[in-house]
C-alpha positions in Angstrom: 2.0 12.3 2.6 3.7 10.9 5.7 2.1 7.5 5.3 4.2 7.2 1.9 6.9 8.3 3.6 6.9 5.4 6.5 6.0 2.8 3.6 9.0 3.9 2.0 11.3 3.6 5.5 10.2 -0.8 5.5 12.9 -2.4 5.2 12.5 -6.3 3.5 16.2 -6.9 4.3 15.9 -6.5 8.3 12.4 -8.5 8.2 14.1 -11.4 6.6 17.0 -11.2 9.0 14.9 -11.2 12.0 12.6 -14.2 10.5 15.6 -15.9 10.1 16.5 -15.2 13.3 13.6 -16.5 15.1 13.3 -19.6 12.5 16.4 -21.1 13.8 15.5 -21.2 17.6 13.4 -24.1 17.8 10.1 -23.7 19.5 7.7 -26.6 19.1 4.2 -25.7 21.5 4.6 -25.7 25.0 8.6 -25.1 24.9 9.0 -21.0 23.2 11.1 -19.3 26.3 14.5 -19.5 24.0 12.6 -17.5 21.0 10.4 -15.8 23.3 13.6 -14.5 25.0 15.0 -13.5 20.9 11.8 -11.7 20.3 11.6 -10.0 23.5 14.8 -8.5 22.4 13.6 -7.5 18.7 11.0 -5.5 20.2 13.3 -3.9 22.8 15.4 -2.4 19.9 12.5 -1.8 17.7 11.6 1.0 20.4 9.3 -1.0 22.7 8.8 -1.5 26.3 8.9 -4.9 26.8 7.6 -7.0 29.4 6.8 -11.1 29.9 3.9 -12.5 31.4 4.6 -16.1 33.0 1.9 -17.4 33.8 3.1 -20.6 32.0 6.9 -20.0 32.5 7.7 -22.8 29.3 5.6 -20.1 27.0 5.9 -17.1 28.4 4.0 -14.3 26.5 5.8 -11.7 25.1 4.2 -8.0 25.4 5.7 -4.9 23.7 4.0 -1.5 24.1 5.1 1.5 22.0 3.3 4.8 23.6 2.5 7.6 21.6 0.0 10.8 22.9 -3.4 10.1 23.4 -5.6 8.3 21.7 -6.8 4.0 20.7 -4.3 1.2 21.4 -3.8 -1.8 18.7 -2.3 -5.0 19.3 -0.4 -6.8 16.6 -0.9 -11.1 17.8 0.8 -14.0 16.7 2.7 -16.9 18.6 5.9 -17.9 18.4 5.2 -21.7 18.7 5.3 -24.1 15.6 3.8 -27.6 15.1 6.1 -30.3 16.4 7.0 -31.9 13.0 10.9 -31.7 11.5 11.7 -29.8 8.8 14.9 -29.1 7.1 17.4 -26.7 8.4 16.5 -23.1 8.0 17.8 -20.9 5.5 17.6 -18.1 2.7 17.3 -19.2 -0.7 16.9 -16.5 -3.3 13.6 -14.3 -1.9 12.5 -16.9 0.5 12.9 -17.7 4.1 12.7 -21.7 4.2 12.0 -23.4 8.2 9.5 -24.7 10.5 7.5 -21.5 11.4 8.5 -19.1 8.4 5.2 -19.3 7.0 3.3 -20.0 10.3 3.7 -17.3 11.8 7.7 -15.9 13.3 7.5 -14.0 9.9 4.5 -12.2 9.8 5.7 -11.1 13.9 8.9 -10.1 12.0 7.1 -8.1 9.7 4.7 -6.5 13.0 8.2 -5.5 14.7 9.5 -4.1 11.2 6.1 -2.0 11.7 6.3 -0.8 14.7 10.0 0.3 14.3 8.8 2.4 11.4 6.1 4.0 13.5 8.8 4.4 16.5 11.3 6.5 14.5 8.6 8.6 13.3 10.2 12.1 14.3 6.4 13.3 14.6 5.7 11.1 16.1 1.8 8.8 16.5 -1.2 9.2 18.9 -2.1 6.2 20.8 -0.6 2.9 21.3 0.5 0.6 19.1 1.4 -3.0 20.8 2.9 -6.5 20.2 1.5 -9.8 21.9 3.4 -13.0 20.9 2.2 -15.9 22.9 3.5 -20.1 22.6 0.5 -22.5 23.2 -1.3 -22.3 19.9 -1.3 -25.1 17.8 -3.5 -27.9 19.5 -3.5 -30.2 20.3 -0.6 -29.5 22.2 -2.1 -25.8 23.2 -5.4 -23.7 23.6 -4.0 -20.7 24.0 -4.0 -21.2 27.9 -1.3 -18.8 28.1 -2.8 -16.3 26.2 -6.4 -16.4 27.8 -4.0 -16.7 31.4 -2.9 -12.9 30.5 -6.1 -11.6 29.7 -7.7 -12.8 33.1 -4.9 -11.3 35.1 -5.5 -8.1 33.2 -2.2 -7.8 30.9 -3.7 -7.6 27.6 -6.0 -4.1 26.8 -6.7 -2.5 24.1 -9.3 -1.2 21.6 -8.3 -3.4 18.4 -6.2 -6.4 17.6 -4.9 -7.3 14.3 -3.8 -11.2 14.6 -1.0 -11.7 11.5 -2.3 -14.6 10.1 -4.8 -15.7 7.4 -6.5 -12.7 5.6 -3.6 -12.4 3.0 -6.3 -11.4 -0.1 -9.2 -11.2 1.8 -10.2 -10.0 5.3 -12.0 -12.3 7.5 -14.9 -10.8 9.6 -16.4 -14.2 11.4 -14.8 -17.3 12.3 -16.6 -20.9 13.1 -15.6 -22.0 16.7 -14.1 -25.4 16.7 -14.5 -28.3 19.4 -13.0 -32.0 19.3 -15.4 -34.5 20.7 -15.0 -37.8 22.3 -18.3 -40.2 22.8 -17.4 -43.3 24.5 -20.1 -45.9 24.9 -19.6 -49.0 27.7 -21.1 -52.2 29.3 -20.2 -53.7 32.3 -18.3 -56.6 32.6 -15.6 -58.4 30.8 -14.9 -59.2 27.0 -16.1 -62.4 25.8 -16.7 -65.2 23.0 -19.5 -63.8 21.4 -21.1 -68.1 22.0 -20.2 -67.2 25.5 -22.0 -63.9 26.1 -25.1 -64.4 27.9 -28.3 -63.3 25.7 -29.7 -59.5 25.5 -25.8 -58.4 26.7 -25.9 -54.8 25.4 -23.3 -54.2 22.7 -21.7 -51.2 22.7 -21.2 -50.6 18.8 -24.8 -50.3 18.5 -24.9 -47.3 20.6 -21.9 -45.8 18.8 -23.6 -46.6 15.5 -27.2 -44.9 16.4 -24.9 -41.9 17.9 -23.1 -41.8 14.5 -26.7 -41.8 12.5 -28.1 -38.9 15.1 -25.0 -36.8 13.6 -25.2 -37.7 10.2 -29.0 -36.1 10.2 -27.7 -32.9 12.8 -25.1 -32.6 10.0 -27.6 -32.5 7.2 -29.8 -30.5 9.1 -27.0 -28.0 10.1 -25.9 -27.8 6.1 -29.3 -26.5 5.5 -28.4 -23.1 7.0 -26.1 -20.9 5.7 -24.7 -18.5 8.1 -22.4 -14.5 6.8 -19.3 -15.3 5.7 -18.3 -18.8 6.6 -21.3 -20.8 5.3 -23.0 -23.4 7.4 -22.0 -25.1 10.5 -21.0 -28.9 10.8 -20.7 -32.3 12.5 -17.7 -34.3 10.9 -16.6 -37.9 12.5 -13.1 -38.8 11.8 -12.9 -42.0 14.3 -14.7 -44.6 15.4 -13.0 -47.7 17.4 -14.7 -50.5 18.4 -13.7 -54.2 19.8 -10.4 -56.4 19.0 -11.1 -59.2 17.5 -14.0 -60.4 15.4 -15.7 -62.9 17.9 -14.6 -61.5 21.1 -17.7 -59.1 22.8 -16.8 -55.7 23.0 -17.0 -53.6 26.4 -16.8 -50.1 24.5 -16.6 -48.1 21.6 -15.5 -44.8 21.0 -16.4 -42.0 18.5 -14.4 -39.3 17.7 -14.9 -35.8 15.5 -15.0 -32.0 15.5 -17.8 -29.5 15.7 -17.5 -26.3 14.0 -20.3 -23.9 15.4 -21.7 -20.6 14.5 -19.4 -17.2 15.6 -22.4 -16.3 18.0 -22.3 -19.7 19.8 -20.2 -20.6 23.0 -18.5 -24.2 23.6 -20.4 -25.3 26.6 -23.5 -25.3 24.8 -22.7 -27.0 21.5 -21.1 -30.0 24.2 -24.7 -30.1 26.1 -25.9 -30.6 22.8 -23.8 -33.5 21.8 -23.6 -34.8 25.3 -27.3 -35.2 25.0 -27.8 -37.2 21.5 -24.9 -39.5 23.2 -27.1 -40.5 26.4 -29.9 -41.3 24.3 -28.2 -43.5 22.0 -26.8 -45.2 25.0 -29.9 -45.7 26.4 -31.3 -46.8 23.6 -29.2 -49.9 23.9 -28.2 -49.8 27.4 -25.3 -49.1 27.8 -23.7 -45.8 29.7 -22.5 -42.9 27.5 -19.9 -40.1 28.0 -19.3 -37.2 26.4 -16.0 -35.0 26.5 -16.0 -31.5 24.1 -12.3 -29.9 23.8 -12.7 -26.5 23.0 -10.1 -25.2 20.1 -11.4 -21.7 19.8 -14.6 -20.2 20.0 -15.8 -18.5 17.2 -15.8 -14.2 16.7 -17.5 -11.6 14.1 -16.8 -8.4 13.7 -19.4 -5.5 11.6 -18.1 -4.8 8.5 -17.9 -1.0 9.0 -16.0 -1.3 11.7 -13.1 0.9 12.0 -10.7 -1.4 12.1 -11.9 -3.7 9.2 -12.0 -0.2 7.2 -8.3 0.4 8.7 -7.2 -2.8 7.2 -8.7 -2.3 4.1 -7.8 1.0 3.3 -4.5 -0.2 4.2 -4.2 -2.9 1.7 -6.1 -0.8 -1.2 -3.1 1.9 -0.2 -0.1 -0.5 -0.4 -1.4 -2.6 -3.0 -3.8 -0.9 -5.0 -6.7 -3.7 -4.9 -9.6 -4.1 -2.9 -9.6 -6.2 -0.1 -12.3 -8.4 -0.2 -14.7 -9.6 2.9 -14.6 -13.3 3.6 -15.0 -15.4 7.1 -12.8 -18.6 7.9 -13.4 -21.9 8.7 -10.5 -22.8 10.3 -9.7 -21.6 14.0 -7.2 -19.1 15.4 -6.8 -16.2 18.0 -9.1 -13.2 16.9 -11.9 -15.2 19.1 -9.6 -15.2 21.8 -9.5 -11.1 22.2 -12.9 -10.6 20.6 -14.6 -13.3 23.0 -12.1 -13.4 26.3 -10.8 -9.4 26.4 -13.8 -7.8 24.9 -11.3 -6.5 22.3 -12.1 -6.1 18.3 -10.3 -8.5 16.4 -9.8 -9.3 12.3 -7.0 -11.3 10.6 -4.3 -10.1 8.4 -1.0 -12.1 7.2 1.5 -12.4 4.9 1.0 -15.1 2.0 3.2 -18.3 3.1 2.9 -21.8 1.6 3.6 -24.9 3.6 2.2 -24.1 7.1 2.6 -27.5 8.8 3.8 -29.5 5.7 7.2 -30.8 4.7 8.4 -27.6 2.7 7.5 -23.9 5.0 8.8 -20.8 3.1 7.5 -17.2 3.3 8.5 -15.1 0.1 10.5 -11.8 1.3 7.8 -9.6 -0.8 5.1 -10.7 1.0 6.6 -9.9 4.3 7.3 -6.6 3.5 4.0 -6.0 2.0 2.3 -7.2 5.0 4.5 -5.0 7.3 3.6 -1.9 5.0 -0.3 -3.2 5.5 0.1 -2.8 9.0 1.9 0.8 9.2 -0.9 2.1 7.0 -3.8 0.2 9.3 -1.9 1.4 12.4 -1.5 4.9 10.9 -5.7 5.0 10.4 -7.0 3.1 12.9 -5.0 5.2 15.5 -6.1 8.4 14.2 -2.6 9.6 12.9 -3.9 10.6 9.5 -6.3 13.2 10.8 -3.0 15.4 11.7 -1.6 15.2 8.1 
């Protein structure tokens, strides 16, 4: 078959190099033009026609487009940025890549751009399109992928699947929670006093912060009660609440803080009316004002399992591997609700197996990025069509 035969042309020795590569630039979110500039060149010699849209010129995004006869166009995603935390210097040791960003995500790109070069040199070429999107302003807080959603409203990012290379390693996600940080803040005029010198029936703040907190304890039991395909039920979590200075001095505000994690189907604006609302009426239940602020992370996405490109991706894995690969949804946000939500485009989640994302020690084993690269040849090879011709 000529799908064994491209497996057989990934090489793991020019993915490690290029993660390596692109490991060693430094590129923390909202500063990626140095490895964006690395990886713009990768996909050039991979075969690609490259271009960058700035839109944010800091974190430019990366697009490479590799054109074969007619037929679907995929996108491999993934950005270049990493969380802004040191790490040791970079390096190969044995069959791993150690650095900020091996694991999350310059490898599994590596392992996109090992894909595409395979598909490139082809002599009989492919139909359709296969492309490459790398974008910087992921990893919030620092970034929403502004510079991302930028490219798809000025009309620089088409296509009729995308595979984002991250998450999915054993099994494929097919829905995703959307994820929102919320800020309550409750006040009272005036000025902070002894609580002796605070006149009588002076609202206190914390009480309105502590009826808001009971309202979402009971949303989040009432929310656990339903569980939704795939990722379970939605929730209400509260990580913060700040109130006062000092034990006897009045307080003028208080301040809760948490995430939301809503259903695939929902949009941001109305989970925040939601919130927004069971803040006013605590507030007013001890008058005081009440504001509301809802940072959207991601919205959610889902995708039918008999899709063609969830059965690409699994027939892919069940020919590289030999397994099954199972249906699952995530919790945790990234970019397939980005293209599935934003550019109308099909999305799911593949990656190579990494440990460390965002912790002390990143590594991505060697194996795993070559696997992931022959994952995506084989999904690109059916998803396109190319197999028909064999």
């Amino acid at each position: 078959m000529i799908m064994n035969a491209l497996l057989a042309r990934i090489d793991p020795e020019r993915i490690a190099a290029l993660t390596l590569d692109l490991v060693r630039i430094p590129s923390p979110t909202g500063d990626t033009a140095a490895v964006a500039a690395r990886f713009s060149a990768a996909l050039a010699e991979a075969g690609m026609e490259v271009e960058q849209f700035t839109g944010f010129p800091r974190t430019p995004v990366v697009i490479g487009r590799r054109r074969g006869g007619p037929g679907p166009s995929l996108i491999f995603n993934g950005h270049l940025d990493t969380v802004p935390v040191p790490h040791a210097d970079p390096e190969r040791r044995g069959d791993r890549i150690y650095g900020r960003g091996a694991a999350d995500m310059k490898g599994a790109l590596a392992a996109a751009v090992e894909a595409v070069r395979v598909l490139s040199e082809h002599p009989g070429g492919f139909p359709g399109e296969v492309q490459i999107i790398a974008h910087g302003l992921h990893e919030a807080p620092g970034g929403h992928a502004e510079d991302l959603s930028a490219a798809i409203r000025a009309g620089r990012v088409r296509g009729d699947g995308c595979l984002v290379c991250e998450t999915g390693e054993h099994a494929l996600p097919v829905a995703q929670l959307g994820l929102g940080i919320f800020t309550a803040v409750f006040r009272r005029p005036g000025s902070v006093t002894h609580e002796l010198q605070t006149p009588p029936g002076t609202p206190n703040p914390i009480y309105a912060a502590a009826a808001f907190a009971g309202a979402l304890r009971l949303l989040n039991e009432h929310l656990s009660t339903r569980e939704l395909p795939y990722v379970g039920s939605e929730s209400v979590f509260i990580g913060q609440l700040h109130a006062g200075d000092f034990y006897n001095r009045f307080p003028i505000e208080a301040q809760i803080q948490g995430t939301r994690r809503y259903a695939p189907q929902r949009d941001a604006d109305e989970v925040a009316r939601e919130l927004t609302d069971l803040a006013q009426r605590s507030a007013a239940q001890y008058g005081v004002t009440g504001e509301l602020t809802f940072d959207k992370v991601r919205d959610g996405f889902q995708i039918t399992p008999d899709h063609p490109l969830v059965q690409a991706v699994r027939d892919a894995y069940t020919a590289v591997t030999g397994r099954e690969l199972p249906l699952t949804g995530n919790k945790v946000v990234a970019d397939a609700g980005i293209f599935a939500r934003e550019a109308d485009i099909p999305a799911v989640y593949h990656g190579p197996a990494g440990e460390g994302a965002h912790g002390d020690v990143e590594s991505v084993p060697i194996a795993e990025l070559a696997r992931a690269a022959r994952v995506y040849v084989a999904a690109a090879w059916r998803f396109l069509g190319a197999e028909k011709g064999e």
